[in-house]
N, C-alpha and C positions, 0 to 999 in steps of 0.2 A: 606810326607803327603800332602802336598799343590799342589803337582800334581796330587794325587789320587783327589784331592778336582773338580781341574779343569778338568779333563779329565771328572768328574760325570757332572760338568755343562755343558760341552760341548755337551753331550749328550742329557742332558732337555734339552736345548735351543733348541735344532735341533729334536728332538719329540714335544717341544709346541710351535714352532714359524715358522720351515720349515715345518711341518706333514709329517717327516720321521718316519719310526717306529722305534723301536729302538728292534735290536733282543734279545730274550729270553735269550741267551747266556752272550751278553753285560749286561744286567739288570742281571743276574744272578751276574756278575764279580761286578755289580757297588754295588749289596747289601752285596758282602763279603767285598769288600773294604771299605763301610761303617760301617762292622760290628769290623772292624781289627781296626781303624779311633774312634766308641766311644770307644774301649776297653784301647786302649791310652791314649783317653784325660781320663778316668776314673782311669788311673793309675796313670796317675801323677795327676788330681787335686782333687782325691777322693781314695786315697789308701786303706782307711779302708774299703770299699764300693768295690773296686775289688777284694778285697780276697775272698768274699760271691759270685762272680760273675761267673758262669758257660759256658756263651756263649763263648766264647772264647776258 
């Protein structure tokens, strides 16, 4: 998970700070990687709360 983390920053940094754009493709991959990332932390530090949970 901590490298899904960093590869996401690497990305903003370099869309807000160089003004590269960052392709549809990549932002596609960084928002399933975010969506795999809360489904996680919701499993373990809210379990009763991911069994109701459908994204995933």
């Amino acid at each position: 998970m901590g490298r899904l983390l960093k590869h996401a920053e690497t990305f903003r940094y370099v869309a807000d700070y160089e003004g590269d754009p960052v392709e549809m493709s990549d932002a596609r991959e960084m928002v399933e990687q975010a969506e795999t990332f809360v489904a996680a932390m919701r499993a373990e530090f809210m379990p009763e709360e991911s069994d109701d949970n459908d994204y995933v």
